[in-house]
MDAnalysis code that builds the backbone (N, CA, C; Angstrom):
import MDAnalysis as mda
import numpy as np

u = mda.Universe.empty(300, n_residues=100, atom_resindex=np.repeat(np.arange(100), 3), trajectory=True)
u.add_TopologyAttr("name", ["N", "CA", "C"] * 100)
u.add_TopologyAttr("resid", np.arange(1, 101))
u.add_TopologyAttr("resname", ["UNK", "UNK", "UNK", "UNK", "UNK", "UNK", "UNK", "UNK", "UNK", "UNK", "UNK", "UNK", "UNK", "UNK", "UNK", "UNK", "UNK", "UNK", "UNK", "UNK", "UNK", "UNK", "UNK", "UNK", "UNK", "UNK", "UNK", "UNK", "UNK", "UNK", "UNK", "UNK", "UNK", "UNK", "UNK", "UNK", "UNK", "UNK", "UNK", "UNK", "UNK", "UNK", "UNK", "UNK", "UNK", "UNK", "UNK", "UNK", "UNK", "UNK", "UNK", "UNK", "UNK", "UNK", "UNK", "UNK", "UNK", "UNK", "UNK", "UNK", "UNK", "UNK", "UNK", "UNK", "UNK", "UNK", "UNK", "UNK", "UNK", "UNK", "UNK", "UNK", "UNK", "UNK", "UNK", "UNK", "UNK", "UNK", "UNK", "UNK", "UNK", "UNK", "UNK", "UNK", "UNK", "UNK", "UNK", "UNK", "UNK", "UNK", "UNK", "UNK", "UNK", "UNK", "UNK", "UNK", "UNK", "UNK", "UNK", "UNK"])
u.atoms.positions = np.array([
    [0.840, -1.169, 0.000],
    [0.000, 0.000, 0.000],
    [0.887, 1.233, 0.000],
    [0.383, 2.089, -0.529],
    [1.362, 3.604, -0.455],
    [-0.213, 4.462, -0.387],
    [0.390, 5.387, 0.781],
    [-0.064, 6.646, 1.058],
    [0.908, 7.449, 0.866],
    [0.133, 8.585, 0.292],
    [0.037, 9.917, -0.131],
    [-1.122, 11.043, 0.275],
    [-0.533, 12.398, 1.474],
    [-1.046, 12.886, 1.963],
    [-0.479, 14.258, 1.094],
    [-1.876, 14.934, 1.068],
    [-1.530, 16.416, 0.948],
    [-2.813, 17.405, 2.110],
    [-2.204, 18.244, 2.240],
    [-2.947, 19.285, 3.012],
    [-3.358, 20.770, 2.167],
    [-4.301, 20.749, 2.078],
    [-5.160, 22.224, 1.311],
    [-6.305, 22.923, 2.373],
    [-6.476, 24.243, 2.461],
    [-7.573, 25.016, 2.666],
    [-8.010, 24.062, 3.793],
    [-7.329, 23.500, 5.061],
    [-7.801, 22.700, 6.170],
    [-8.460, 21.516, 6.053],
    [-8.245, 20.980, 4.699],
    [-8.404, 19.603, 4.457],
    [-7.152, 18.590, 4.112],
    [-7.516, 17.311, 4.715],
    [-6.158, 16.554, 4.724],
    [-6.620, 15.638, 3.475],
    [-6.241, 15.738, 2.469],
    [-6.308, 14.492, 1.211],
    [-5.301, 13.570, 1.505],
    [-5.807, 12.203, 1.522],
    [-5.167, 11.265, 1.618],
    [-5.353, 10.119, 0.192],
    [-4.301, 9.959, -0.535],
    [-4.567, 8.815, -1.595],
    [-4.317, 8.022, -1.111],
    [-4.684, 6.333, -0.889],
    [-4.547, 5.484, -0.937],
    [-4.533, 4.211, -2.119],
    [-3.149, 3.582, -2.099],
    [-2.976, 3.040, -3.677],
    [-2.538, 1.668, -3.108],
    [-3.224, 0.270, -3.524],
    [-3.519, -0.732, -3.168],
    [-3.939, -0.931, -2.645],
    [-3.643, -2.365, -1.345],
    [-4.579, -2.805, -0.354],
    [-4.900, -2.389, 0.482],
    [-6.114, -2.053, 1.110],
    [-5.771, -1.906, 2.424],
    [-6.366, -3.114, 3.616],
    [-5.480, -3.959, 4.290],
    [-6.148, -4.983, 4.689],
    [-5.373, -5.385, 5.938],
    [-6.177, -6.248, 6.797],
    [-5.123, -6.356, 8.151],
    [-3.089, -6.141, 7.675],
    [-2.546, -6.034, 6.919],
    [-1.151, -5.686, 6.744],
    [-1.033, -4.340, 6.680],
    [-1.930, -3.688, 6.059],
    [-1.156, -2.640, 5.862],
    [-2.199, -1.185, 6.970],
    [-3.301, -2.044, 7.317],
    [-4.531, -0.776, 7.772],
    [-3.682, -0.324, 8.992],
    [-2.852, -0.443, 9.818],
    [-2.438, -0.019, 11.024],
    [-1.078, 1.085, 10.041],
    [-0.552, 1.248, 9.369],
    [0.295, 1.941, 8.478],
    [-0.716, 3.458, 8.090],
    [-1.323, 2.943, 7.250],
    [-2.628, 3.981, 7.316],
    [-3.005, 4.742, 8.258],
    [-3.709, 3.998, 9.395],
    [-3.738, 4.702, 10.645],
    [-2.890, 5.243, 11.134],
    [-1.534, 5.130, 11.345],
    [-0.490, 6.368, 11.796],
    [-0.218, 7.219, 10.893],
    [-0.330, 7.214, 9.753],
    [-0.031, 8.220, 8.887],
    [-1.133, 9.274, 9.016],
    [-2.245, 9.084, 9.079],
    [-3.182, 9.614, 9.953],
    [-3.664, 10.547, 10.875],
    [-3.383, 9.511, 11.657],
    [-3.107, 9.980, 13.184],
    [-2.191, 10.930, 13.516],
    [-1.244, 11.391, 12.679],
    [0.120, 12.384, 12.485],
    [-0.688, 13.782, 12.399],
    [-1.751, 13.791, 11.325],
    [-2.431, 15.161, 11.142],
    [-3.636, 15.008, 11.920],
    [-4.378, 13.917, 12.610],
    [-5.725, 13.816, 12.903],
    [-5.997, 14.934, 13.407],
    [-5.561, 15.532, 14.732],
    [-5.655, 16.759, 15.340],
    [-5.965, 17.655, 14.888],
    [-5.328, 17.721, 13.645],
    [-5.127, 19.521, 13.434],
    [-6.244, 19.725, 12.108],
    [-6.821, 18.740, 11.555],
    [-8.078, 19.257, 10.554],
    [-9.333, 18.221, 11.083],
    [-10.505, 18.900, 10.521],
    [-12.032, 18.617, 11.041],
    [-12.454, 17.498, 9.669],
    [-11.627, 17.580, 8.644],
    [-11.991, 17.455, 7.473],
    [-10.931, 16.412, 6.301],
    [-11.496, 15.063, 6.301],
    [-10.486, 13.987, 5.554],
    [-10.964, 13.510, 4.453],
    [-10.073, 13.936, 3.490],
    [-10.906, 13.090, 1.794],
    [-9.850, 11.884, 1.758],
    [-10.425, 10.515, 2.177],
    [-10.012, 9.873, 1.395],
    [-9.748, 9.271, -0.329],
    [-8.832, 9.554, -0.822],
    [-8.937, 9.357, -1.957],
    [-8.525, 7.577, -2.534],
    [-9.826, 7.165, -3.077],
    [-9.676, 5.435, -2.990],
    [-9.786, 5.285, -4.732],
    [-8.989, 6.024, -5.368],
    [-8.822, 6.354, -6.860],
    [-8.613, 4.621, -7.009],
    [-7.297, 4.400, -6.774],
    [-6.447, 3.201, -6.767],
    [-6.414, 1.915, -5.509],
    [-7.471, 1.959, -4.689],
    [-7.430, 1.488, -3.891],
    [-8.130, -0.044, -4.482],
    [-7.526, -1.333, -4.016],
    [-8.429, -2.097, -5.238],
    [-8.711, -3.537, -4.157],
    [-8.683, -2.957, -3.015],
    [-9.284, -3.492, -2.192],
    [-9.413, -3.138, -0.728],
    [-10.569, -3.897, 0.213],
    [-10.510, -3.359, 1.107],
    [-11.264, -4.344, 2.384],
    [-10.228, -4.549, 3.358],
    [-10.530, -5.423, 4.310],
    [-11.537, -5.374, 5.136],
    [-12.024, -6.303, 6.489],
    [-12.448, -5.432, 7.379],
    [-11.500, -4.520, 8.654],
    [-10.255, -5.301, 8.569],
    [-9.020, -4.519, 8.947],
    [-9.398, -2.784, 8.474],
    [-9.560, -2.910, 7.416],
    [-9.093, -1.075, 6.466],
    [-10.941, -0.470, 6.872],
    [-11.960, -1.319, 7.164],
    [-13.289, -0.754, 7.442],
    [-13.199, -0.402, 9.069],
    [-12.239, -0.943, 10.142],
    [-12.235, -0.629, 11.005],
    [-11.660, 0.543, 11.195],
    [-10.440, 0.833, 10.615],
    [-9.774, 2.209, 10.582],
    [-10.806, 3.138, 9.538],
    [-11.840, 3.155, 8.637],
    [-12.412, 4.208, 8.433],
    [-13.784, 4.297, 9.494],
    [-13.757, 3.509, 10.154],
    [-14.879, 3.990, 10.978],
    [-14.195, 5.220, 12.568],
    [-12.822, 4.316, 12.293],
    [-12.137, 5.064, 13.520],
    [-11.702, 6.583, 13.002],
    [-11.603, 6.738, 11.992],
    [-11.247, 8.427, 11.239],
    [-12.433, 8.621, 11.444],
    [-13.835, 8.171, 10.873],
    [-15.106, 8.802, 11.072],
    [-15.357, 9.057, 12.682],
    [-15.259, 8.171, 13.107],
    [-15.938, 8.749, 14.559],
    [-15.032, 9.955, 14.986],
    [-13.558, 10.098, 14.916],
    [-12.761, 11.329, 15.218],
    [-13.028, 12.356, 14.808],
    [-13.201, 12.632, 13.280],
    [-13.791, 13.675, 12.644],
    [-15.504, 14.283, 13.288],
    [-15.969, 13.781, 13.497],
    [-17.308, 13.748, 13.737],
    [-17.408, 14.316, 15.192],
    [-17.040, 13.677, 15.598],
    [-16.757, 14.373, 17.072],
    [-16.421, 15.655, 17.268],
    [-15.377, 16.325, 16.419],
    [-15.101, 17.913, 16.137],
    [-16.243, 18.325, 15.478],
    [-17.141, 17.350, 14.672],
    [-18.001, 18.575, 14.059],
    [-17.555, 18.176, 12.819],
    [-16.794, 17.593, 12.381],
    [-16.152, 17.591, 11.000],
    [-16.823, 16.292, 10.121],
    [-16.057, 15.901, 8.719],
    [-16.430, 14.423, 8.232],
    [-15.834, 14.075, 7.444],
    [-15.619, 12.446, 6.926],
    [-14.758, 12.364, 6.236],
    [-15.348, 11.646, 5.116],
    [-14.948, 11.789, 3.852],
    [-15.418, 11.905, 2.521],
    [-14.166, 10.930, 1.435],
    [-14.855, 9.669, 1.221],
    [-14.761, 8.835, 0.465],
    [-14.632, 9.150, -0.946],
    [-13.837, 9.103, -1.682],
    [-13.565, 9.864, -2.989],
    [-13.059, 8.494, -4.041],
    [-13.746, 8.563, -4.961],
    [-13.673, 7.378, -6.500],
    [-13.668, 6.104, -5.807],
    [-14.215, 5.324, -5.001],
    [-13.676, 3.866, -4.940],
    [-14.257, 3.496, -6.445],
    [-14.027, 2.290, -6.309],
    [-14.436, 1.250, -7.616],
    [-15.413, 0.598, -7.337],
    [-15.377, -0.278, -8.037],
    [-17.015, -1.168, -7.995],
    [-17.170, -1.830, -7.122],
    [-15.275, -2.484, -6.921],
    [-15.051, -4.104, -5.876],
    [-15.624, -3.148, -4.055],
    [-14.859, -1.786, -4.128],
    [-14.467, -1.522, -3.151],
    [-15.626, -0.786, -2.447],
    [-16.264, -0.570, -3.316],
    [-18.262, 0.122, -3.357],
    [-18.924, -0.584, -2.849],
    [-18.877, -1.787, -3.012],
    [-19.858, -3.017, -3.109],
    [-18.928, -3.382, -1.317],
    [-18.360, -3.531, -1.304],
    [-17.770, -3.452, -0.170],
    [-18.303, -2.748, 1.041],
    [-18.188, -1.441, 1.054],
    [-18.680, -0.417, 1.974],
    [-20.395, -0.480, 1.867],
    [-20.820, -1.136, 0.637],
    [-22.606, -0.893, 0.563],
    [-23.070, -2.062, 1.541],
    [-22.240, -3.696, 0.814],
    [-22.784, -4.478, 1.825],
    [-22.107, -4.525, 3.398],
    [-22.025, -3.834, 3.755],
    [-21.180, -3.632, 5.283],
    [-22.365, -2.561, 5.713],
    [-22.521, -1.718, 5.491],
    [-23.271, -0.762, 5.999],
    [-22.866, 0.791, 5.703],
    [-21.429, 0.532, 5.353],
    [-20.663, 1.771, 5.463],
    [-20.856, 2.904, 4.811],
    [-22.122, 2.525, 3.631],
    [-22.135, 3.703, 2.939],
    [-23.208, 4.403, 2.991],
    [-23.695, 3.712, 4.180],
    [-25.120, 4.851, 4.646],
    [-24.803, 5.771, 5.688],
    [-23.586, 5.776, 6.229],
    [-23.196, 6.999, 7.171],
    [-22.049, 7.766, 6.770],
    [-21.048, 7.537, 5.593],
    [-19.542, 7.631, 4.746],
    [-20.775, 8.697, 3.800],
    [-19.737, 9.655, 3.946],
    [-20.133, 10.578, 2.478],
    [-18.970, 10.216, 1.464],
    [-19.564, 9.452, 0.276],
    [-18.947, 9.147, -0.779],
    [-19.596, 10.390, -2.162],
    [-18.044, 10.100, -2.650],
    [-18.352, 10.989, -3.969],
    [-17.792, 10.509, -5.539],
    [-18.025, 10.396, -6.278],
    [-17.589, 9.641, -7.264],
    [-16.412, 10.417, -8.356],
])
């Protein structure tokens, strides 16, 4: 997996490119956790992301509940079909603001 973070206008964009699955979701999460503090506001970007565990669903529920708590939210950006279908049958995409 490779992350790629950028910071704009108090939002933290994060790309994520491959798996994310019990190996690599705790990697994710500290990279994370580095800016969590300091913005209300996380786009994950799942352009390239081409899969996704329940390892990697536990760490977006744990960014969501952080964000949320400030008031803030975090925003799911391009998954794919595999990784859609994923978050739909889980539940995840009735409380995840996704955007295509």
């Amino acid at each position: 997996m490779e992350v790629i973070k950028k910071k704009s206008n108090g939002i933290l964009f994060v790309a994520v490119k491959g798996r994310l699955d019990a190996n690599t979701a705790s990697e994710l999460e500290a990279e994370v956790a580095k800016d969590l503090a300091n913005f209300q506001e996380i786009h994950l970007d799942f352009t390239d992301l081409i899969y996704l565990s329940s390892a990697g669903l536990r760490v977006l529920l744990s960014f969501h509940k952080s964000v949320s708590q400030k008031g803030g939210k975090l925003v799911i950006l391009h998954p794919c079909d595999e990784v859609m279908e994923i978050l739909s049958m889980t539940g995840f995409a009735d409380f995840l603001e996704i955007e295509w």
